[in-house]
TORNU-7499 format. One record per residue: x, y, z of N, C-alpha, C, O in turn. Coordinates in pm, whole numbers, plus 50000, padded with zeros to 5 digits. Example, Ala and Ser with C-alpha at 12.3 -4.5 7.8 and 13.67 -1.06 7.14 Angstrom:
BEGIN
513194943150780512304955050780513204967050780514244966850846
512854977550708513674989450714512905000350787513415011450804
This chain:
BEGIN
228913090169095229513103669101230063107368964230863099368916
229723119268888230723125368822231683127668795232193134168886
232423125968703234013125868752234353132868617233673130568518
235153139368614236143151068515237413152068553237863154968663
238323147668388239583148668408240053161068377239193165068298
240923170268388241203182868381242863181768343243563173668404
243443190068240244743193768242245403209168254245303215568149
245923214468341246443225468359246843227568231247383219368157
246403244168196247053249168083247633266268153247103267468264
248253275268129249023284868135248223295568224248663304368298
246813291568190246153303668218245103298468333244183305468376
245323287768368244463282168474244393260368450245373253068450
242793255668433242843245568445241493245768303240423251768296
242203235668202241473237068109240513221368099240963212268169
239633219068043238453207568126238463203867979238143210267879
238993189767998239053184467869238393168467866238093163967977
238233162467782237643147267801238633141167809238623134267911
239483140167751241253133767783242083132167894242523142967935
242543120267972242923120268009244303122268061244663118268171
245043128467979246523129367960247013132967817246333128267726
247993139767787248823144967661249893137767660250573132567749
249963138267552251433132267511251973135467530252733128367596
252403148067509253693156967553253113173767679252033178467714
254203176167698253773192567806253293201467695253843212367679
252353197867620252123208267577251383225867647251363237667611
250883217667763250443229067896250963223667983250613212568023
252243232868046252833227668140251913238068270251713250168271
251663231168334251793243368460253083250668494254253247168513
252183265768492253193273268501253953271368661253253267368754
255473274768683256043266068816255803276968952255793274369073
255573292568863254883300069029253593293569092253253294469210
252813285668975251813282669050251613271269115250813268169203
252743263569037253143248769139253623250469244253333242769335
254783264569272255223263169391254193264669515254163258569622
253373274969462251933282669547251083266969580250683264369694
250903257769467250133250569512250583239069583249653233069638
251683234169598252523225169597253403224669744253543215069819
254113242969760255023245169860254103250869973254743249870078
253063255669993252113265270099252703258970239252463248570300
253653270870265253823265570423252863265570510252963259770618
251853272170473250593266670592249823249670527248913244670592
250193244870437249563233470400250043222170458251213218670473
248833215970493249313198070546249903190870454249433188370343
251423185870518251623179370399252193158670467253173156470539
251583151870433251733134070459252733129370297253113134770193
252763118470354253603108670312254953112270302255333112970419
256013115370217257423115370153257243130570123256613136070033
258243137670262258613153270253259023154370110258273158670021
260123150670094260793146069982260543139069895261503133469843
259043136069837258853126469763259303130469610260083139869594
258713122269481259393125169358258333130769281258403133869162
257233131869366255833134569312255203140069396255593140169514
253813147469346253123151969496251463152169439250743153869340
251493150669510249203147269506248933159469590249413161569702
248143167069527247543177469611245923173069614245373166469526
245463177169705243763174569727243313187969791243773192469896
242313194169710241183199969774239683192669875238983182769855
239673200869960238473191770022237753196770112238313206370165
236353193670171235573196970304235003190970359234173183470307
235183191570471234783179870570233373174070559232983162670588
232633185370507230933180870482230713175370303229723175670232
231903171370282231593165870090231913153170076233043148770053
230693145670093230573132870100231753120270019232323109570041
231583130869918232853122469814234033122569889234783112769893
234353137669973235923138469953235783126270134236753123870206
234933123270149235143113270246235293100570229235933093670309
234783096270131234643080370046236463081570003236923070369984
237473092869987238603090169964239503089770049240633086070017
239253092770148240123091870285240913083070284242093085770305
240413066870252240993056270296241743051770180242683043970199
241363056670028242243050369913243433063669902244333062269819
243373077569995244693084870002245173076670065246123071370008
244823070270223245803066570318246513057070245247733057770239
245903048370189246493034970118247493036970045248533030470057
247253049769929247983059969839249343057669915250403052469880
248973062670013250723072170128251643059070180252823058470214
250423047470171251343035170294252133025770167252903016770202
251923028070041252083019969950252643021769869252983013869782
253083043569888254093049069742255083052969840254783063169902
256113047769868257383058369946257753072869905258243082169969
257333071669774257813084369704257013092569698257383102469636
255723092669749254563101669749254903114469869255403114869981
254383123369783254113134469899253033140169863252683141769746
252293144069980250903144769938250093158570053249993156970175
249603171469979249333186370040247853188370002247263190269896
247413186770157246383192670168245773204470155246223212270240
244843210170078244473224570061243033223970137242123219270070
242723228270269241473227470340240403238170228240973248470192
239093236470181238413242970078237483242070138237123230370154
236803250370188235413247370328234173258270257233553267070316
234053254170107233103253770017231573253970079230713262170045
231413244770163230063241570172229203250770344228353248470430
230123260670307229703269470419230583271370582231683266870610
229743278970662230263279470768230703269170891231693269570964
229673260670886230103249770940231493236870894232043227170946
231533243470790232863239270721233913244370737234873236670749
234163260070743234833265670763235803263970940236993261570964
234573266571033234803261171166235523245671171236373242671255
235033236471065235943227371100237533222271050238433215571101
237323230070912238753233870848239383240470966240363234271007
239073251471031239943257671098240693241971277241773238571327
239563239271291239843227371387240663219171342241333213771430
240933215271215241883206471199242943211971143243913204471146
243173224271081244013228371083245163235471202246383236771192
244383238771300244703240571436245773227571456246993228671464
245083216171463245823203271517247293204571470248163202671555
247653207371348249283209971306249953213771415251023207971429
249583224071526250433224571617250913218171696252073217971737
249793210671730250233196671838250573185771766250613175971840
250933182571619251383174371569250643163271514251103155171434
249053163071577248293152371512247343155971419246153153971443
247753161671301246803163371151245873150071115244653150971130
246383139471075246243130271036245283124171131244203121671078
245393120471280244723119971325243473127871370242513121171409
243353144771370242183148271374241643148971222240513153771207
242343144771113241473146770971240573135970947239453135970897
241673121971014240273109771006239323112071157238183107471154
239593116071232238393115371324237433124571262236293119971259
237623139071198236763146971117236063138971012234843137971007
236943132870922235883122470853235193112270901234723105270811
235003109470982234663097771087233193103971189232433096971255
233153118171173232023122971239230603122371181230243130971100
229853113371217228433114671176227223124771159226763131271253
226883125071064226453141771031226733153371003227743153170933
226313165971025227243176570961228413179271056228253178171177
229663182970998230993185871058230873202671095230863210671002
230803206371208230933215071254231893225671356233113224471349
231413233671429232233237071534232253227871653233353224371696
231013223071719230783213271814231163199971783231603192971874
231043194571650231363179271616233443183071623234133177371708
233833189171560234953194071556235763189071679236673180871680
235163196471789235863198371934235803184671959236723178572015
234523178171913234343159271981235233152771930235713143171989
235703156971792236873146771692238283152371742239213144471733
238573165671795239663169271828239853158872004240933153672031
239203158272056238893154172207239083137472149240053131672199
238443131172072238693115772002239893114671916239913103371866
240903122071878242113124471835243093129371957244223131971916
242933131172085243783130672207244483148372162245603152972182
243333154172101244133168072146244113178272272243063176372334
244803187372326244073197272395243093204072323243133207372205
242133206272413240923214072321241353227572360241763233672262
241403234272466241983245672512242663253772386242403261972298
243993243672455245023248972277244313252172157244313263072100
243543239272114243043243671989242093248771911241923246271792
241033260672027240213265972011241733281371993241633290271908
242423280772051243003291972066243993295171918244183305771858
244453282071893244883279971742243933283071642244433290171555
242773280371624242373282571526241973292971525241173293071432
242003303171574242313319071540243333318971451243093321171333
244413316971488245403318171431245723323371256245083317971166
246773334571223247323334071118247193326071038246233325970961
247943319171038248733309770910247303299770858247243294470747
245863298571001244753293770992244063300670840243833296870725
243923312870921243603319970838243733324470684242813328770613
245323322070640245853324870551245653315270431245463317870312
245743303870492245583287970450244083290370412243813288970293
243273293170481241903293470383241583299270305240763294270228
242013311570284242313321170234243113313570091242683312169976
243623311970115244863308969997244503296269919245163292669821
243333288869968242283274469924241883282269830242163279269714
240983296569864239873296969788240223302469685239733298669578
241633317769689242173320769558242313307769486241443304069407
243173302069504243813286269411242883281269359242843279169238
241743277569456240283273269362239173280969271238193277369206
239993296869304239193303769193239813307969099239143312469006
241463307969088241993307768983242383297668901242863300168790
242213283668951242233276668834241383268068839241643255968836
239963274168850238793271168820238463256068829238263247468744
238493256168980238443239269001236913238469025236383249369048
236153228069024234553228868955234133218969109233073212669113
235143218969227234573215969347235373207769454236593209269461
234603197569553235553189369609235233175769583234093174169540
236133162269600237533168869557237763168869439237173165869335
239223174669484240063178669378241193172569389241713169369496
241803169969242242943161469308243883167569214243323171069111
245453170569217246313175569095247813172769141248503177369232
248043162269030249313152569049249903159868889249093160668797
251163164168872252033167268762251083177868680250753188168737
250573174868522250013191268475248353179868487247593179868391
248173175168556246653163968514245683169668688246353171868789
244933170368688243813170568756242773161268760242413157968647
242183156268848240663152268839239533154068957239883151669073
238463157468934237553161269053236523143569076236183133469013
236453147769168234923137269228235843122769302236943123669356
235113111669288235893100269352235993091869258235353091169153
236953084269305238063078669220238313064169324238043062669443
238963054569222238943040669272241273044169309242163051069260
241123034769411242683034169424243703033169302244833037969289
242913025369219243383024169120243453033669010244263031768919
242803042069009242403054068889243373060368996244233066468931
243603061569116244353073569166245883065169147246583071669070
246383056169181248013051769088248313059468976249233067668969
247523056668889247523057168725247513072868770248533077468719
247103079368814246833094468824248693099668876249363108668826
248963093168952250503094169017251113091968892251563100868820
251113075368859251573069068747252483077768692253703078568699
251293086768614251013096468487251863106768524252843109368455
251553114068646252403125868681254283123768617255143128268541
253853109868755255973111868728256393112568604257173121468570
255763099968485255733105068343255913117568324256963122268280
255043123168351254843137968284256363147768302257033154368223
256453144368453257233150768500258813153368475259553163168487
259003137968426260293135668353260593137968269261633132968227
259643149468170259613153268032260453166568065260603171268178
261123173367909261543185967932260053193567934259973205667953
């Protein structure tokens, strides 16, 4: 897989070969941290309160952002201080979209986490029908959550993926953006530490 490190600069996300600056010289600007960071419609795991935060773009049908499932979970069971916001990005069409909305639905009944790995866990394309089978293998009402994913805040949340990914020109899924550093494609557990690592660094700077 491809992989590109990226550092937020003022005016979006500037694509550099470097992995990190020495200093803030491009800080992200903080309306757009809050937008990307605070989205009350966004899933958010590990440490409400953490000292750091990992955001991920992703779609249920992008093979990569599935190969990371298990080095986030690891991410969350292993940093106390992590907090970590999902941005659903259902890029790869309609059948994506239908299933972003299914697991975003689940927030109501409280099991995200569990319908996001049964969604990654579905063989073949992720759809509206595979959806309902992973919501039904995650112990949700299906009832409820055909009726949820109508919903607002459903809506808004996807909506609010795709501005974010077209204003700071993120080049696909995933996406990952810890402090002013970014990186797309997959990544070893270890490249994703060092990616945290780096943030809090960053973060502790004026």
């Amino acid at each position: 897989m491809h992989r590109r490190n990226f550092l937020i600069a003022s005016t979006g996300l500037l694509v550099l070969p470097t992995v990190a600056l020495a200093a803030r010289d491009n800080p992200m600007p903080e309306e757009l941290r809050q937008v990307l960071e605070h989205d009350p419609t966004a899933p958010v795991l590990g440490n409400p309160n953490g000292d750091v935060t990992l955001t991920e773009f992703f779609d249920y049908n992008c093979p990569f952002c599935r190969k990371m499932v298990d080095p986030i979970h690891r991410l969350i069971l292993s940093d106390p201080n992590l907090r970590v916001v999902f941005h659903e990005w259902p890029v790869f069409g309609a059948d994506s979209e239908a299933a972003a909305r299914a697991s975003l639905a689940s927030l109501q009944q409280g099991r995200y986490w569990q319908m996001h790995r049964a969604m990654f866990a579905i063989r073949g394309r992720a759809g509206a029908d595979t959806a309902l089978q992973a919501a039904k293998e995650a112990g949700l009402d299906l009832a409820r959550l055909q009726q949820d994913m109508q919903a607002e805040q459903v809506e808004r949340h996807i909506t609010n993926s795709f501005l974010l990914g077209d204003h700071m020109g993120l080049m696909g899924t995933p996406s990952f953006i810890a402090g002013d550093e970014g990186a797309f494609g997959e990544y070893s557990l270890d490249d994703m530490r060092a990616l945290i690592g780096r943030a809090r660094e960053t973060l502790a700077r004026p």
